[in-house]
VEXFI-312434 format. One record per residue (C-alpha): residue number from 1; x, y, z. Coordinates in nm, 4 decimals, padded with zeros to 6 digits. Layout:
BEGIN
<r NUM, <X, Y, Z>>
...
This chain:
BEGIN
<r 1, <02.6426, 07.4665, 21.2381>>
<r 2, <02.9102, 07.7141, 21.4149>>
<r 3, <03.1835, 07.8324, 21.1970>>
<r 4, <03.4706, 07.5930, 21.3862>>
<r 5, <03.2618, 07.2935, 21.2913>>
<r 6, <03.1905, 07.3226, 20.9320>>
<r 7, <03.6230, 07.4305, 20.9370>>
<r 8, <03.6560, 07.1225, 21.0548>>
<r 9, <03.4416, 06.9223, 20.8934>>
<r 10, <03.6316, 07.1050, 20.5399>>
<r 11, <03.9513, 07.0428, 20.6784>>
<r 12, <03.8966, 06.6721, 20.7360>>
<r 13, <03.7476, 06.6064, 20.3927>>
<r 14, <04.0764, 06.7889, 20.2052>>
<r 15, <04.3051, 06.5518, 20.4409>>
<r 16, <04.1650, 06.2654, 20.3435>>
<r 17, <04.1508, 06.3771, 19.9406>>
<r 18, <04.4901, 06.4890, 19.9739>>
<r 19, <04.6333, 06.2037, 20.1690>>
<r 20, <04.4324, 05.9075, 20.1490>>
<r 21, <04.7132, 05.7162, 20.2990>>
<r 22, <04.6818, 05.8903, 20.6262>>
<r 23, <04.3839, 05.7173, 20.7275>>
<r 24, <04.3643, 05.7691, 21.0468>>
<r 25, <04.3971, 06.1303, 21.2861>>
<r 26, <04.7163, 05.9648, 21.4794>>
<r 27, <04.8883, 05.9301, 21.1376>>
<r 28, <04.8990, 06.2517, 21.0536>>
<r 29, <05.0572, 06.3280, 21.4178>>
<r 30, <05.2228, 05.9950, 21.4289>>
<r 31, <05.5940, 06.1713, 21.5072>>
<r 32, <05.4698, 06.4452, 21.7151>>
<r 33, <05.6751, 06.7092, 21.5248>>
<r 34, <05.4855, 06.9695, 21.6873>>
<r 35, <05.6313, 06.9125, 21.9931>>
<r 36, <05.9721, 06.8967, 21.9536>>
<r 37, <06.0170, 07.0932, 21.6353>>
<r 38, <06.3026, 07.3385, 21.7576>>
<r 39, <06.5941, 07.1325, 21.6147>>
<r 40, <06.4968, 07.1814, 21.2743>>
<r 41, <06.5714, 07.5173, 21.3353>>
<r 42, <06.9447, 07.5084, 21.3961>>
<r 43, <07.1706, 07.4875, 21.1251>>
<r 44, <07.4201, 07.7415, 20.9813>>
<r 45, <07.2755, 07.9596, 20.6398>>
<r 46, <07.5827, 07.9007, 20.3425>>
<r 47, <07.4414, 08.1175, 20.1360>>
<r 48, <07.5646, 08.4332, 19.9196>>
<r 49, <07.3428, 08.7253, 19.9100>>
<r 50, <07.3599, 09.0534, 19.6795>>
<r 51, <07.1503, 09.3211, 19.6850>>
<r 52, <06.9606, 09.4297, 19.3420>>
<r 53, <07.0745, 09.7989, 19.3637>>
<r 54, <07.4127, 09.6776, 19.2961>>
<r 55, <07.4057, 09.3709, 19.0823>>
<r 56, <07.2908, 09.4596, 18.7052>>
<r 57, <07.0978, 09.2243, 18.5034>>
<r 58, <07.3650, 09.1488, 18.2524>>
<r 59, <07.6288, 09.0734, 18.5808>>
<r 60, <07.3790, 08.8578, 18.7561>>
<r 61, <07.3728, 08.6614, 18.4055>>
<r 62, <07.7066, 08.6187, 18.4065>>
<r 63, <07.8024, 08.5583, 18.7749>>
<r 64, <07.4780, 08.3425, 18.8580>>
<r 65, <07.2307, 08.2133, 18.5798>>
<r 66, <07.5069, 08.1199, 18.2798>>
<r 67, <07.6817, 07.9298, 18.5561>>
<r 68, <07.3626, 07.7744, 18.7352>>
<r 69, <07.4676, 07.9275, 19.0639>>
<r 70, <07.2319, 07.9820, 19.3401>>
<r 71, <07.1877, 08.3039, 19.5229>>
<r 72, <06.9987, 08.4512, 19.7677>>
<r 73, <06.8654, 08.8557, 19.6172>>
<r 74, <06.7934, 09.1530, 19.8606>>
<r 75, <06.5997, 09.4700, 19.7962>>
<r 76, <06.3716, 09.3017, 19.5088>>
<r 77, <06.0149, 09.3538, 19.7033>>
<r 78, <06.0734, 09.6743, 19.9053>>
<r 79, <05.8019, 09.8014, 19.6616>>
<r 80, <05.5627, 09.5780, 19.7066>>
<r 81, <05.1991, 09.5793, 19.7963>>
<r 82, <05.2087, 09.2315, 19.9239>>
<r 83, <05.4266, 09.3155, 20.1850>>
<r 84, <05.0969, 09.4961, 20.3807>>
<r 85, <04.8077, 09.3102, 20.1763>>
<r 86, <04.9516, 08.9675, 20.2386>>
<r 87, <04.8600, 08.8890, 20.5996>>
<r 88, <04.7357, 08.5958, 20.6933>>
<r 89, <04.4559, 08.8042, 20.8374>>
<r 90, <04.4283, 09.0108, 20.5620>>
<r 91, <04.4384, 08.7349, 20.3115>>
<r 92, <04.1696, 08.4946, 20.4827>>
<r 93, <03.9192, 08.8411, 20.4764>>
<r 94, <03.9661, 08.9186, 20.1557>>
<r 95, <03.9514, 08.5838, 19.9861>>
<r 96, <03.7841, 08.4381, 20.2511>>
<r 97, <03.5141, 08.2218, 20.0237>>
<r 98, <03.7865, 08.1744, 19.7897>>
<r 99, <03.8982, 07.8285, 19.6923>>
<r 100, <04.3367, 07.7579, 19.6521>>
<r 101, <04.4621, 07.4208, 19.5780>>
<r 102, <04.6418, 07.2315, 19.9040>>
<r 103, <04.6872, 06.8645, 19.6794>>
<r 104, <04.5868, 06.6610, 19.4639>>
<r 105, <04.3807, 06.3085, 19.4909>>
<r 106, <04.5327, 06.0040, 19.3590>>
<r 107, <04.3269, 06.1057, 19.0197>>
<r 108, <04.5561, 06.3785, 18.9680>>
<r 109, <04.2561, 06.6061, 19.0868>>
<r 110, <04.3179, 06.9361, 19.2744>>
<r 111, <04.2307, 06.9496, 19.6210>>
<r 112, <04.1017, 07.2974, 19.7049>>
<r 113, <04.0316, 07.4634, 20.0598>>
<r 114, <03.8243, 07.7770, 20.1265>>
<r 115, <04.1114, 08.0339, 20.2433>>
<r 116, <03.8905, 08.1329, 20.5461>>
<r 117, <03.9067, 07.7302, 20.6442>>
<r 118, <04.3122, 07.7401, 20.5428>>
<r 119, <04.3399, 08.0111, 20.7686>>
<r 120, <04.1938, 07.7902, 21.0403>>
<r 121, <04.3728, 07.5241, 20.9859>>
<r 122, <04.7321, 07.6914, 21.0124>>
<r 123, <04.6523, 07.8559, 21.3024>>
<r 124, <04.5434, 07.5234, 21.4621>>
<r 125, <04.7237, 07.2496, 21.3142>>
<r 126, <04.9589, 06.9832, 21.4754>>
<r 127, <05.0010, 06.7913, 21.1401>>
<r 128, <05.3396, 06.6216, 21.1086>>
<r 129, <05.3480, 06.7876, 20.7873>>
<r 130, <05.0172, 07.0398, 20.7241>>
<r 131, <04.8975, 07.0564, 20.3989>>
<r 132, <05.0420, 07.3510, 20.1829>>
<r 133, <04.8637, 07.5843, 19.9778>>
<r 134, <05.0470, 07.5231, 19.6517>>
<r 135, <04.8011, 07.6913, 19.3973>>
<r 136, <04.9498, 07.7849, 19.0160>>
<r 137, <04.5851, 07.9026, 18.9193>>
<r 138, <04.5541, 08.2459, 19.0675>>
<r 139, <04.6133, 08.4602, 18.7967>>
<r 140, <04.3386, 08.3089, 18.5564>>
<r 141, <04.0366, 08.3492, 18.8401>>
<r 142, <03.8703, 08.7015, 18.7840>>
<r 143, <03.8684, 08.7683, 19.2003>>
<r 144, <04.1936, 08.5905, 19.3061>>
<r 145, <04.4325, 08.6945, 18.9656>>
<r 146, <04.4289, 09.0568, 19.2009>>
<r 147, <04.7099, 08.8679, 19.4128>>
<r 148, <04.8970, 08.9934, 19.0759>>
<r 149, <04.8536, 09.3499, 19.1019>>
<r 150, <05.0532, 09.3006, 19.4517>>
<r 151, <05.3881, 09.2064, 19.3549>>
<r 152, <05.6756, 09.2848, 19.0302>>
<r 153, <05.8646, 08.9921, 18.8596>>
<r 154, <06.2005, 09.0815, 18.9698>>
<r 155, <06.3816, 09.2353, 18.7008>>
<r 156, <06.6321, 08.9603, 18.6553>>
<r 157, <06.3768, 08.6761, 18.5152>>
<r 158, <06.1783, 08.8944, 18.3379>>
<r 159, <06.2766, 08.6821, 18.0381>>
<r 160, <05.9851, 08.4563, 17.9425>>
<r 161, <06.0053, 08.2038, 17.6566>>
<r 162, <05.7251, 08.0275, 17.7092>>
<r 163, <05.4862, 08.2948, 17.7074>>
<r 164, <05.4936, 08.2347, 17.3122>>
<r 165, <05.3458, 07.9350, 17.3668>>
<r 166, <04.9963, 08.0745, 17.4666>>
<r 167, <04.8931, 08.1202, 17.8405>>
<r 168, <04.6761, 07.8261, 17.8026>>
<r 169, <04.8636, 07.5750, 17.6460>>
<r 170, <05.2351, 07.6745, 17.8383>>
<r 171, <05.3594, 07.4844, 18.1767>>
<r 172, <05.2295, 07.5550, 18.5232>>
<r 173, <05.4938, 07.8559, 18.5879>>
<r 174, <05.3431, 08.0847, 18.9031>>
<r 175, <05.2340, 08.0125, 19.2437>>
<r 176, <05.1535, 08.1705, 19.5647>>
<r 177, <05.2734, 07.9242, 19.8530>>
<r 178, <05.1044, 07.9664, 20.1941>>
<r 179, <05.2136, 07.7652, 20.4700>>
<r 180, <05.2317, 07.7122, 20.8612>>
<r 181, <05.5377, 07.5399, 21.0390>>
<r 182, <05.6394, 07.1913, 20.9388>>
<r 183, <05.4833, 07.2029, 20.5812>>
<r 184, <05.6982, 07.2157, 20.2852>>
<r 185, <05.8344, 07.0619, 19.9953>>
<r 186, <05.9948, 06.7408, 19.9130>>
<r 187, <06.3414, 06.6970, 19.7525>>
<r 188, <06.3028, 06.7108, 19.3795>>
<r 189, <06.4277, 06.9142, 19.0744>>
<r 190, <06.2501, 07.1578, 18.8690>>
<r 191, <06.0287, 07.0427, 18.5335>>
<r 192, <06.1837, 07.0344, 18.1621>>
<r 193, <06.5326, 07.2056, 18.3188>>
<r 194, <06.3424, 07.5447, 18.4331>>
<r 195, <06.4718, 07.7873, 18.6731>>
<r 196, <06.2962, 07.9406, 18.9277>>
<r 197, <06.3164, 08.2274, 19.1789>>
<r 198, <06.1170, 08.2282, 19.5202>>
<r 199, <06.0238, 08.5199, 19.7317>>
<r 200, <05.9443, 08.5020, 20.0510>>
<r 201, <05.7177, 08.7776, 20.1922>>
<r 202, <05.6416, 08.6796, 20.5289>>
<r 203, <05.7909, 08.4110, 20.7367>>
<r 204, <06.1172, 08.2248, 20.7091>>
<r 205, <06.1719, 07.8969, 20.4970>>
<r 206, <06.4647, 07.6603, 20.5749>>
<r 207, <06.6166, 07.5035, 20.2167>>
<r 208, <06.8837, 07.2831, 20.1254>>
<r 209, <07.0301, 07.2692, 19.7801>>
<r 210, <07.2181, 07.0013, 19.5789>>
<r 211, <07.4198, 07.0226, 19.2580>>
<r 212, <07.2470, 06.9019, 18.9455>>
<r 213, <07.5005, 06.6114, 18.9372>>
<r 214, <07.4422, 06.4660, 19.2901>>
<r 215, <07.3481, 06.0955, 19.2936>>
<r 216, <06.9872, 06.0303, 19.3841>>
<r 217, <07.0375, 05.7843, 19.5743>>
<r 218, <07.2202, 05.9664, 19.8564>>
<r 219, <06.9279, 06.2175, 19.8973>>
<r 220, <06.6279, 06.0504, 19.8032>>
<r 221, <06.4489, 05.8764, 20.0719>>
<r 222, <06.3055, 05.5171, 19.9935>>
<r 223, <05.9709, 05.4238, 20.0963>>
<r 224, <06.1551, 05.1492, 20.3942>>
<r 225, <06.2785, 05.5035, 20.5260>>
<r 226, <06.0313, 05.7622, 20.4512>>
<r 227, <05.7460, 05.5246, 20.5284>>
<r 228, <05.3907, 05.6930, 20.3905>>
<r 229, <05.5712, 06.0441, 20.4939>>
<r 230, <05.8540, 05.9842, 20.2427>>
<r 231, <05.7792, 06.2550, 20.0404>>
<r 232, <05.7402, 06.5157, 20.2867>>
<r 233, <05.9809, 06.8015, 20.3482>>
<r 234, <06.0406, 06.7609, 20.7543>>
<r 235, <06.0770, 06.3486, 20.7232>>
<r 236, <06.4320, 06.4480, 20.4740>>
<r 237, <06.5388, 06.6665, 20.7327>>
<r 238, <06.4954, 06.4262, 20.9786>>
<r 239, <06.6727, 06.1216, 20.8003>>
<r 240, <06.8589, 06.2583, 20.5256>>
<r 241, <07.0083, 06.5991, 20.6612>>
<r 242, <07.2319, 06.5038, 20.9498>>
<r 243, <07.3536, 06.2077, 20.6619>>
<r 244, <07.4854, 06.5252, 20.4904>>
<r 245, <07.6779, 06.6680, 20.7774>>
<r 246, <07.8445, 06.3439, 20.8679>>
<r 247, <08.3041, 06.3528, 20.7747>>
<r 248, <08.1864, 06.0897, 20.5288>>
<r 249, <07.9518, 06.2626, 20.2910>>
<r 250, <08.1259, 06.3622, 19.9969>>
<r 251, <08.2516, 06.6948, 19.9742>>
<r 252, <08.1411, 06.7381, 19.6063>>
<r 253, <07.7975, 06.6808, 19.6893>>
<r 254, <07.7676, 06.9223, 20.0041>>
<r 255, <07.4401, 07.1116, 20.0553>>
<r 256, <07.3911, 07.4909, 20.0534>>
<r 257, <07.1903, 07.5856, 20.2913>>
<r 258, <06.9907, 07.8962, 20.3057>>
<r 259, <06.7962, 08.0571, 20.5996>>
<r 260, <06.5360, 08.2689, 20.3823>>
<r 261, <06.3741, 08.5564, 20.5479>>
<r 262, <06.0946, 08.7928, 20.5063>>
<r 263, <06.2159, 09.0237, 20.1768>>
<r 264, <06.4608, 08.7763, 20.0758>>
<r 265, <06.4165, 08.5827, 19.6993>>
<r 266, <06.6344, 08.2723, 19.6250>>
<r 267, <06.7544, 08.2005, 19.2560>>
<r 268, <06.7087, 07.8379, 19.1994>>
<r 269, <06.9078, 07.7614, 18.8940>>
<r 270, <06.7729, 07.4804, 18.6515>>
<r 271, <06.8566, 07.1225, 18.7450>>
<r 272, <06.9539, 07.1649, 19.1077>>
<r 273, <06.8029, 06.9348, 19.3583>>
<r 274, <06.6006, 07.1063, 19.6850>>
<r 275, <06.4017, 07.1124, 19.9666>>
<r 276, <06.1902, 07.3478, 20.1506>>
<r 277, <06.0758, 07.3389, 20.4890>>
<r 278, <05.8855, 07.5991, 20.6569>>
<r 279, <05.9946, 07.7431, 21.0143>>
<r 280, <05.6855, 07.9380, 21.0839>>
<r 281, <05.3763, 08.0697, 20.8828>>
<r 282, <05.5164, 08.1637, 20.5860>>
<r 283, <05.3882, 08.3509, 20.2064>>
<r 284, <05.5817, 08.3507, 19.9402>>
<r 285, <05.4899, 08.3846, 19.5585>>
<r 286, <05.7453, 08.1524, 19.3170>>
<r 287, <05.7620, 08.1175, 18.9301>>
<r 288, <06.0025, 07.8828, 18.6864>>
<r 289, <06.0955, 08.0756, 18.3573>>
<r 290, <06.2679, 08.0093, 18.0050>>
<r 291, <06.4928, 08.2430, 17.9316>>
<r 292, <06.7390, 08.3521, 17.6870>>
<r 293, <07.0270, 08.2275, 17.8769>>
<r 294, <06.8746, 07.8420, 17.9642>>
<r 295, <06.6451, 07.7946, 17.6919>>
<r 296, <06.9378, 07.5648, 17.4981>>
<r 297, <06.8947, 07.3226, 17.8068>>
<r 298, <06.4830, 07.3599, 17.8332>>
<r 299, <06.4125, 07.3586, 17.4969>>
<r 300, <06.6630, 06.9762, 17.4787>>
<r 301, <06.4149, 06.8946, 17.7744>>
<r 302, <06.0854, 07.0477, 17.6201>>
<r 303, <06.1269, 06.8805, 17.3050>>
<r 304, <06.1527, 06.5138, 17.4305>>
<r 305, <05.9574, 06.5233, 17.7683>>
<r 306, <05.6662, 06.7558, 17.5787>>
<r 307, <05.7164, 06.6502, 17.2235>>
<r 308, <05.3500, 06.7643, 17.0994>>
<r 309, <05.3318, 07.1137, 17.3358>>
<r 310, <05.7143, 07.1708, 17.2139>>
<r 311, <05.6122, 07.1844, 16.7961>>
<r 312, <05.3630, 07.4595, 16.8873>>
<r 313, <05.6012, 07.6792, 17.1246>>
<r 314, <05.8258, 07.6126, 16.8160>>
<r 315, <05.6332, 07.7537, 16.5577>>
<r 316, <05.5182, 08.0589, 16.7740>>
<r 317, <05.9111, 08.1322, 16.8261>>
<r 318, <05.9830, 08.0981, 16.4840>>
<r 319, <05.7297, 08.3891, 16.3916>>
<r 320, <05.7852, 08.6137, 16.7521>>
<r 321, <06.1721, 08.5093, 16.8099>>
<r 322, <06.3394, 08.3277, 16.5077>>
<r 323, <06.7053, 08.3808, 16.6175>>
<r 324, <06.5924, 08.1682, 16.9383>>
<r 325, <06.4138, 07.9115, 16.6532>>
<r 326, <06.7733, 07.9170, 16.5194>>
<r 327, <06.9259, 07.8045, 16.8444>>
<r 328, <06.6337, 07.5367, 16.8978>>
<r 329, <06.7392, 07.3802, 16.5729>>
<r 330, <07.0871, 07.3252, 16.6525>>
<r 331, <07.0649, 07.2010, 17.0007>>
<r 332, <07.2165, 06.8709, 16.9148>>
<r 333, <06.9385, 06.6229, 17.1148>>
<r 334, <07.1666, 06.3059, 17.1283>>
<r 335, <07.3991, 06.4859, 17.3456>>
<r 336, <07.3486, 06.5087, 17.7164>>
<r 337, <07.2746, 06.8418, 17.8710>>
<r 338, <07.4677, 06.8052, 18.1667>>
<r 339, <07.0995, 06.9206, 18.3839>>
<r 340, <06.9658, 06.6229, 18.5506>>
<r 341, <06.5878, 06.5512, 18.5594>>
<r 342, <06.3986, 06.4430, 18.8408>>
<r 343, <06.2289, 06.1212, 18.6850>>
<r 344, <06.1587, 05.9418, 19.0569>>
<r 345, <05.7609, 05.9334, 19.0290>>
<r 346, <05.8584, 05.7235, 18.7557>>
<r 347, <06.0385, 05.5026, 18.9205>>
<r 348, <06.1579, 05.4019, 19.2629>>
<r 349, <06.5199, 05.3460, 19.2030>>
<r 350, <06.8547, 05.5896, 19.0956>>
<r 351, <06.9290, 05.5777, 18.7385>>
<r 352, <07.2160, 05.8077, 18.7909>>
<r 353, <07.5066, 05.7446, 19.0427>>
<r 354, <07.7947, 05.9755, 19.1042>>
<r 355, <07.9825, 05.8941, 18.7960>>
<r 356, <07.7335, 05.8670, 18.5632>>
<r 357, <07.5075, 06.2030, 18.5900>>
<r 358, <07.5360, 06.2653, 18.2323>>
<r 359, <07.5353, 05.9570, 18.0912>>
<r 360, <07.2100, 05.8787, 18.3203>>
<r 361, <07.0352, 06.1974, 18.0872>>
<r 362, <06.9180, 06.0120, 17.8339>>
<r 363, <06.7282, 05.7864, 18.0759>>
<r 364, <06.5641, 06.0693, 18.2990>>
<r 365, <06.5225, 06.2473, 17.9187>>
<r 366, <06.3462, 05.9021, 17.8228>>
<r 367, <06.1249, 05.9111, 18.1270>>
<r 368, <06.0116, 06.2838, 18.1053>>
<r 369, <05.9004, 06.1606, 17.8044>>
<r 370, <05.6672, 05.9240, 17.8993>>
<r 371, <05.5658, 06.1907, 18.1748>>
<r 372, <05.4921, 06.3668, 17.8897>>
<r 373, <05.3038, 06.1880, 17.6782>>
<r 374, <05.0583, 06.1522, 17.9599>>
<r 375, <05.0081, 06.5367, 18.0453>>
<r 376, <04.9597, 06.5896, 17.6879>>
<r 377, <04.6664, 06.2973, 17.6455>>
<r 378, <04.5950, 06.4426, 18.0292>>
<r 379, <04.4033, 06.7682, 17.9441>>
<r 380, <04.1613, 06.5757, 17.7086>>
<r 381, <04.0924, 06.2915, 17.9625>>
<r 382, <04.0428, 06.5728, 18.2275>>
<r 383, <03.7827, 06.7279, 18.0208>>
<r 384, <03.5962, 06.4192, 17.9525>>
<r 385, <03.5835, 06.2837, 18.3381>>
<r 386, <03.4637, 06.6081, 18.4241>>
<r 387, <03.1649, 06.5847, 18.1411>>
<r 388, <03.1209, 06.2145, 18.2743>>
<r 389, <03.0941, 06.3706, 18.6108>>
<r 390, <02.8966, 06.6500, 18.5779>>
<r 391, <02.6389, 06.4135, 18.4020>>
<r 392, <02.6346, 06.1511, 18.6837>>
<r 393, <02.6024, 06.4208, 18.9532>>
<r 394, <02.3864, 06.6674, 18.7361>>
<r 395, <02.0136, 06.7434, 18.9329>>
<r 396, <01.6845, 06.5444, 18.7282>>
<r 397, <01.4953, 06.8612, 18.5997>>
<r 398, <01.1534, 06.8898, 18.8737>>
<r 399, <00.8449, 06.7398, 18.7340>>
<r 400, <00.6134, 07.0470, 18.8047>>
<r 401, <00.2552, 06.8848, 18.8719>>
């Protein structure tokens, strides 16, 4: 079998995994995005940028993270390996048998793609919206956790709190993000009030940003509008996004907008709603952190969404970091943190409108909860179906005669 066929024989099986919905090859083309893709491309960047030579870390704290203001940094990966080792080409040789997650099945399981068949896919899509390498387990595989050695944490989130929780037991926090045109992510908000920073090494991403106390409704898409694509990136810039530029959105819930380009890392403080949407064949590596400065709000969010995971990060801070234990046990949890959640894969509807954001906490607090609850039964589940499958797939030992 030539190498094009078994690529696309790979390819089809991680569509249909990943989006079972899709059932047929016209769905996944169904708008013909491909051909017409150009207008997604025009819109006017908002953003503020400031270079790292001249910001410190204690003035970015005070001029960006204390007050949960995005920003847009310059000069953080001038020293970079990935900046030559990151190639598309140079990626797909090097890791070229190597497996990254693109989705998940409706188990929760992660849908992996050989990068050499990734690689083929990108360069030969026309996917409404392509599947997106997405994968947070790089750094514990002894051939791909190299992709480390080729980039810095920028020395502005260098702050990690949850790294006292044990790499194994803390949060999904890192990922590298490969992508071609038209793929992206949906409009959501960040886990248990996280930040996160994103840096983009080749490529350029499109974004749109929402204060923390924007009303769902007005930028989540229902499923009468988004149809089986409602969750996808390019189907919110094509319904919601020109809402947003109409005289009659609400001036208090404008978006920043942000045209990210090669070299260029965007600060996504905790809490903020936003979407991604790639332009072109992008690479970009992107972590969520805990630090000293947001850890009130994460730790109010960690301790009812997590409530097991959040006892054990507890009792490793009170040993490694007991002023921050002191701050974790006067974070008054009936009051609302003024970060909104995004609780929508719980449910459908808003349970926040413009006036309410806060008073809608306790709800979203309520439902991270339950989300909880099932991540922390999830990893023992996982282990078992994977024991139940391994024994229903494992190979009868060979009579030998």
């Amino acid at each position: 079998m030539s190498f094009d066929s078994r690529a696309k024989r790979r390819i089809q099986e991680s569509k249909k995994k990943a989006r079972p919905e899709l059932s047929s090859s016209a769905a996944w083309v169904e708008q013909c995005y491909y051909k017409n893709f150009k207008p997604f491309t025009v819109f006017t960047d908002s953003a503020l940028r400031i270079s790292v030579d001249k910001v410190s870390p204690q003035e970015f704290i005070e001029r960006f993270e204390r007050p949960y203001l995005p920003v847009v940094i310059l000069d953080v990966q001038r020293e970079w390996m990935a900046n030559y080792k990151w190639t598309i080409q140079r990626l797909a040789k090097k890791y070229r048998n190597q497996k990254f997650k693109c989705g998940e099945d409706n188990e929760g399981y992660s849908v992996k793609m050989k990068m050499k068949y990734y690689a083929h896919y990108m360069q030969t899509t026309t996917d409404d919206s392509p599947l997106y390498i997405f994968d947070s387990s790089y750094g514990d595989h002894p051939r791909r956790k190299r992709l480390l050695e080729d980039y810095d944490v920028p020395i502005y989130f260098r702050d990690d709190l949850f790294k006292y929780a044990g790499e194994e037991k803390r949060p999904p926090y890192r990922w590298i993000v490969i992508g071609p045109e038209r793929s992206g992510t949906g409009i959501h908000i960040d886990p248990l009030g996280t930040s996160a920073w994103n840096a983009l090494v080749f490529g350029h991403k499109r974004w749109c940003l929402f204060p923390t106390h924007t009303p769902r409704e007005l930028i989540k898409l229902t499923s009468q509008e988004g149809g089986k694509q409602q969750d996808e990136a390019i189907t919110w810039f094509k319904i919601i996004y020109p809402r947003t530029q109409s005289p009659s959105w609400p001036a208090e819930y404008k978006p920043l907008e942000i045209l990210q380009k090669p070299g260029e890392t965007v600060f996504v403080p905790g809490g903020w709603w936003h979407v991604v949407l790639n332009l072109d064949t992008t690479v970009a590596v992107t972590q969520n952190f805990c630090s000293r400065t947001n850890f009130p709000v994460v730790w109010h969010k960690t301790i009812r969404g997590r409530p097991k995971f959040s006892r054990k990060w507890y009792k490793s801070l009170k040993i490694n970091e007991p002023d921050l234990a002191v701050v974790a046990d006067n974070v008054n949890l009936s009051s609302h943190t003024g970060v909104a959640s995004d609780s929508s894969s719980d449910s459908s509807s808003s349970s926040s409108s413009s006036s309410d954001s806060e008073s809608s906490d306790g709800v979203e607090e309520a439902s991270m909860d339950r989300k909880g609850k099932r991540e922390e039964n999830r990893g023992s589940m996982t282990t078992v179906h994977k024991k139940k499958r391994r024994k229903l797939t494992r190979t009868p030992p060979r009579v030998m005669n």
